[in-house]
Every structure is written in structure tokens, then in C-alpha cells.
C-alpha positions in Angstrom: 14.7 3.6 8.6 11.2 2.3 8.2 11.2 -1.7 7.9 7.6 -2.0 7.0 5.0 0.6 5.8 1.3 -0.7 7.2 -1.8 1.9 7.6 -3.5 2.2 10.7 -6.9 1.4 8.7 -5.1 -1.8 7.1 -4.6 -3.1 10.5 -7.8 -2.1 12.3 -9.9 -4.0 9.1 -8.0 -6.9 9.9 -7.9 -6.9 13.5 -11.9 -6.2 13.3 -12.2 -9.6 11.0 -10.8 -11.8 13.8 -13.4 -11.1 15.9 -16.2 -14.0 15.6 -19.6 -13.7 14.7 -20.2 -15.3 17.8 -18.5 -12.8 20.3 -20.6 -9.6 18.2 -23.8 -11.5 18.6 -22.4 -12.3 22.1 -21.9 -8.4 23.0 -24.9 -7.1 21.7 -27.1 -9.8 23.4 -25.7 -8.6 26.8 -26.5 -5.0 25.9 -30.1 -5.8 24.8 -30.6 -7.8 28.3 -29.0 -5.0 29.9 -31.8 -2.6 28.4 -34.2 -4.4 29.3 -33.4 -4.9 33.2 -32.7 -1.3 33.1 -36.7 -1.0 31.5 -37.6 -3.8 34.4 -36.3 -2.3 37.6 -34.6 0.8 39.4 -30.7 -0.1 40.1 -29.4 0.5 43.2 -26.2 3.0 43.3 -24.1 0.0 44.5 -25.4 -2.0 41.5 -24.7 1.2 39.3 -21.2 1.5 40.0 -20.5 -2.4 40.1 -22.0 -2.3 36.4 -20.3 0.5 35.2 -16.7 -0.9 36.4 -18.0 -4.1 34.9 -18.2 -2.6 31.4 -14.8 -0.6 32.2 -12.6 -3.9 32.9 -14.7 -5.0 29.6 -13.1 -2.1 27.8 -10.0 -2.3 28.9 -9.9 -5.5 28.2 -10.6 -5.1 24.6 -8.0 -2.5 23.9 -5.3 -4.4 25.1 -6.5 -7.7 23.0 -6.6 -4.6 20.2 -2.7 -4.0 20.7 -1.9 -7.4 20.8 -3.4 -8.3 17.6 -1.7 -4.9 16.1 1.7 -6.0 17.7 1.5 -9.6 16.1 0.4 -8.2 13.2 3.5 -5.7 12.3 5.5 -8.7 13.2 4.5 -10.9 10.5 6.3 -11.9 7.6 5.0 -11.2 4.1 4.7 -15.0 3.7 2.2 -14.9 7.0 -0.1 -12.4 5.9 0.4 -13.1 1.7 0.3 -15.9 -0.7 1.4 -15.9 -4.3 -0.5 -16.9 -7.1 2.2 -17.8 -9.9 1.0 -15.0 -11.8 4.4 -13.4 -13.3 3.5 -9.4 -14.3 6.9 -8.1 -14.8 10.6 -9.5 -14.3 13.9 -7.9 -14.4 17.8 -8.8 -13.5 17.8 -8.5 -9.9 13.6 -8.3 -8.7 10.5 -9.6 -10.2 6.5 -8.6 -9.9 3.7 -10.6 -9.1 0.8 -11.0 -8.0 -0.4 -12.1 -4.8 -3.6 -12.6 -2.1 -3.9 -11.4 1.1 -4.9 -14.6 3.2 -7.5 -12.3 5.1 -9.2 -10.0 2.5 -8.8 -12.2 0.0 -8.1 -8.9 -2.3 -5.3 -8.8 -5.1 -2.0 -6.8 -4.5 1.1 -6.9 -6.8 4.3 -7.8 -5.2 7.7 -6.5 -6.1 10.1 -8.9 -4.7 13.9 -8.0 -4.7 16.9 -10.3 -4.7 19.6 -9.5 -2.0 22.2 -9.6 -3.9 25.7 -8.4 -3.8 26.1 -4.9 -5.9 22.0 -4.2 -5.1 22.5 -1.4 -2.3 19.9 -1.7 0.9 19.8 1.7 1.0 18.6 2.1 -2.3 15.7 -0.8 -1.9 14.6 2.1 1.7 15.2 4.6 -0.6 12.7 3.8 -2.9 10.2 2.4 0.1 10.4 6.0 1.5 10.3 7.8 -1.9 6.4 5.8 -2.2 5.5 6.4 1.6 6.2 10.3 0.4 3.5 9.7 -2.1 0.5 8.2 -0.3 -2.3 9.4 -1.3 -1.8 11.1 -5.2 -4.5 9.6 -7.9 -1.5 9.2 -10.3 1.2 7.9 -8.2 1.4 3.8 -7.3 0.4 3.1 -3.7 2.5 1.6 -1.7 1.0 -0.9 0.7 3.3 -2.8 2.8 7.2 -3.3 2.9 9.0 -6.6 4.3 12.2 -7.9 4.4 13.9 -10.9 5.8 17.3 -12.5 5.0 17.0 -13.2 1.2 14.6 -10.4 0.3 12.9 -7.3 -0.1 8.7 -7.9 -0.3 7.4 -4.4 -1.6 3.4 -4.8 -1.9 1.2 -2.6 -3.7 -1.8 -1.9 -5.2 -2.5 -4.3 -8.1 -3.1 -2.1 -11.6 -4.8 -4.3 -14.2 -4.3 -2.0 -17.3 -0.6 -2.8 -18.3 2.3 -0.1 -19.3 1.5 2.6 -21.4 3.9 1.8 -23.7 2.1 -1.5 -24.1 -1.1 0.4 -25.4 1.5 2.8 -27.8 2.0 -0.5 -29.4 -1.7 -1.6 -29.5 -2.6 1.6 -30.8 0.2 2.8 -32.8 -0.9 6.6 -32.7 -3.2 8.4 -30.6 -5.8 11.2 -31.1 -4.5 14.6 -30.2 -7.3 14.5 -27.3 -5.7 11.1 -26.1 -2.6 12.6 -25.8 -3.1 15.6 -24.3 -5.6 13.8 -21.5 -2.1 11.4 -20.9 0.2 14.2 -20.8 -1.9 15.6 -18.3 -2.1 13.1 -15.9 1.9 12.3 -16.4 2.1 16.0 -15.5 -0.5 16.5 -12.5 1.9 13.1 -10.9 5.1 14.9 -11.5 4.3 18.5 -10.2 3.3 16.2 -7.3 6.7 14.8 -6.8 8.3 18.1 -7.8 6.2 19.5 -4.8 7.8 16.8 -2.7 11.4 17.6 -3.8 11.3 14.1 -5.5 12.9 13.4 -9.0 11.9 10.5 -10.4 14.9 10.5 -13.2 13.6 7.5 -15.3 10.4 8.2 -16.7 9.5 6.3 -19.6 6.1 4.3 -20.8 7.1 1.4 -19.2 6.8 2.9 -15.6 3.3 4.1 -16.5 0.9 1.8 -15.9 -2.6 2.2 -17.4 -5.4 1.6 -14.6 -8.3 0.2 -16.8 -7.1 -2.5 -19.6 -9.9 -1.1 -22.1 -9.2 2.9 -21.2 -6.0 4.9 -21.7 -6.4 7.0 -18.6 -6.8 7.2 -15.6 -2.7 6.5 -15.2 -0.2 5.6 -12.5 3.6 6.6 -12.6 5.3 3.6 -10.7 8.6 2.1 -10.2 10.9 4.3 -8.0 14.3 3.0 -8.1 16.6 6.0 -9.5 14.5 8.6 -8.2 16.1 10.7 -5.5 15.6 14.3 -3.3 15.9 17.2 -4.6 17.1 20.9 -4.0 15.3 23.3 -6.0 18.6 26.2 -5.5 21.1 23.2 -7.1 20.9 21.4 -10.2 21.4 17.2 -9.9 24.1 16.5 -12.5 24.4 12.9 -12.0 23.2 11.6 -15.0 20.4 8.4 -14.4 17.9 7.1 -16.9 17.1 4.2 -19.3 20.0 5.1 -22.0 17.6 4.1 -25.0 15.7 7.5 -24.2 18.4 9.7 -22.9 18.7 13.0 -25.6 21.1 13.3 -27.7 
């Protein structure tokens, strides 16, 4: 079961920004002087090959700093690589959002942090991690960033959406053009053909897991938050009734 989702890129950025100033002006100051000789004089074929394995110890060398600095990296702890800000976005019985920094980028992620507790199955905290890992990629699906766990929680981090629930802005707005509408309905249903494509139910959609991107437009949205959704198998029917009973049908 995947412990932790991290993108290549994700870890490449940050294993690029460890690298001092000093060490790139370093490197390119020992190519421009190598120019140069090169300009200067003939090299002999011994001095040839003892500069070429030179610059291939360099390059090994470098790679295996690389996979060090990868392997440290996917070893961290969220509180290693994260820091909170007290900023609360959402809280519930069991798991609350907020938002939080990453210590290197300095950029803005929300943070859905979940409670071990007994009753809360593991399997359906992966469940959800894997259902989002499914989804990378989709304009109107949350992106999952990272996943972390240690003994008292689950850390899921994702993309931080400043535009609020939708069902906030139903409240703001009270009605919406027919134009507003349909370009909502739209999006809701561009993410959920998505899904569908996937074999993923999501089960509990509603306009609180919508979340508006922009907090002075409607759309672009994001359908978020995961937890009942489950695979499906388009030759059976899933029977097992799950939703938020307020807006089951009569």
C-alpha cells in the first residue's frame, strides 16, 4: 500500500535548491577555465582521457549525492518538510484542514490531518490516498500532494484552494443565472465522467465537497474530499447505500 505519494518533479525542485550558489558558480567557473585552456593549448591524449575520467568520477559523484538527498527526502516526516500556520479551513469529528508551509518553497498547501482513532479504519484513510493518486492530473479534481503517517496520524497534503465550498457562494448568492449554473454543472460533470472513466464513485457529492478555485469567481471548480468513494464495476450495481443523509432522495 503506498505510505506516501511524492512526484518525481517535487523532489528534484527541492533537491536542486540545496545546492549552493557557491557550488553553481563553483562548476561553471571550472568549465569556463576549461574552455579556455582548451582555446590556449593542444591536450595531449593522456591529458584527454585523464580529463574526461575526471569529469566522469565528477558525475558519478553527483548522482549518487542526487539519490541520497531523494532517499532522505521520502524519509521525512511531514513535520520535517511542513510547518503549520494555525490557519483552521475546515474541521470535522475525527480529522481537521489546515493550512500549512513547506519549509523549502515557502508555498501554501492545505493539510488534512486525521485522528487515529479506534472505529476510523486504516484502510479507508489508503483508500482515499489511492482514490486521489488515481486522479492526478484532472483540472476539476483536488491534487493530492503528499501522504504521511506516523503513530498518531494521517498528514494528507494538498493543493491549497482559496475560493471556499460552493455551497458557501449558494449562500452568498442565493440564486444563480441560468449561465452560472450550467458553466457549474459542467465542470461538476467534466470531474465525474473523469472518475466514472476511472471506475471511481465518489458517493457523497454535495456543495460542500466542491470547492470554488477563485474567491471572487464561481468557476473554475474542484470536487474534493474522497472518503466514501470506492471502485466500481460498470456490469454490477453498488447497493450499499453511502451519502450525507440530509441530501439522500426520498
Amino acid at each position: 500500500m503506498v505510505e506516501r505519494i511524492l512526484e518525481e518533479s517535487d523532489v528534484n525542485v527541492i533537491s536542486i535548491s540545496n545546492v549552493s550558489h557557491a557550488e553553481v558558480t563553483r562548476y561553471s567557473s571550472e568549465e569556463i577555465s576549461g574552455n579556455e585552456s582548451t582555446e590556449t593549448r593542444v591536450l595531449t591524449e593522456t591529458e584527454r582521457q585523464a580529463d574526461f575520467n575526471r569529469h566522469k568520477e565528477e558525475m558519478k559523484r553527483k548522482r549518487r549525492k542526487k539519490n541520497r538527498t531523494s532517499s532522505s527526502l521520502q524519509s521525512s516526516t511531514f513535520q520535517e518538510l511542513y510547518k503549520l500556520t494555525g490557519e483552521i479551513l475546515g474541521e470535522g469529528a475525527y480529522a481537521s484542514v489546515q493550512t500549512c508551509v513547506n519549509i523549502y518553497t515557502d508555498l501554501e498547501y492545505a493539510v488534512k490531518i486525521i485522528d487515529k482513532i479506534p472505529g476510523h479504519a486504516r484502510a479507508r484513510v489508503f483508500r482515499e490516498v489511492e482514490t486521489f493518486h488515481h486522479c492526478q492530473g484532472h483540472p476539476g479534481i483536488l491534487q493530492l500532494i503528499e501522504f504521511f503517517e506516523d503513530d498518531e496520524k494521517f498528514y494528507l497534503v494538498f493543493e491549497k484552494i482559496n475560493g471556499g465550498p460552493l455551497l458557501t457562494r449558494i449562500q452568498e448568492y442565493v440564486c444563480f443565472s441560468e449561465h452560472e449554473a450550467a458553466q457549474i454543472i459542467r465542470e461538476i460533470a467534466s470531474g465525474l465522467d473523469f472518475l466514472h472513466k476511472k471506475g471511481i464513485a465518489h458517493r457523497d457529492l454535495k456543495p460542500e465537497n466542491i470547492l470554488c478555485v477563485h474567491p471572487d469567481k464561481l468557476c473554475p471548480i474542484k470536487i474534493c474530499d474522497f472518503d466514501l468513494g470506492s471502485g466500481i464495476k460498470f456490469t454490477t450495481n453498488i447497493s450499499s447505500p453511502a451519502a450525507t443523509p440530509q441530501l439522500l432522495t426520498p
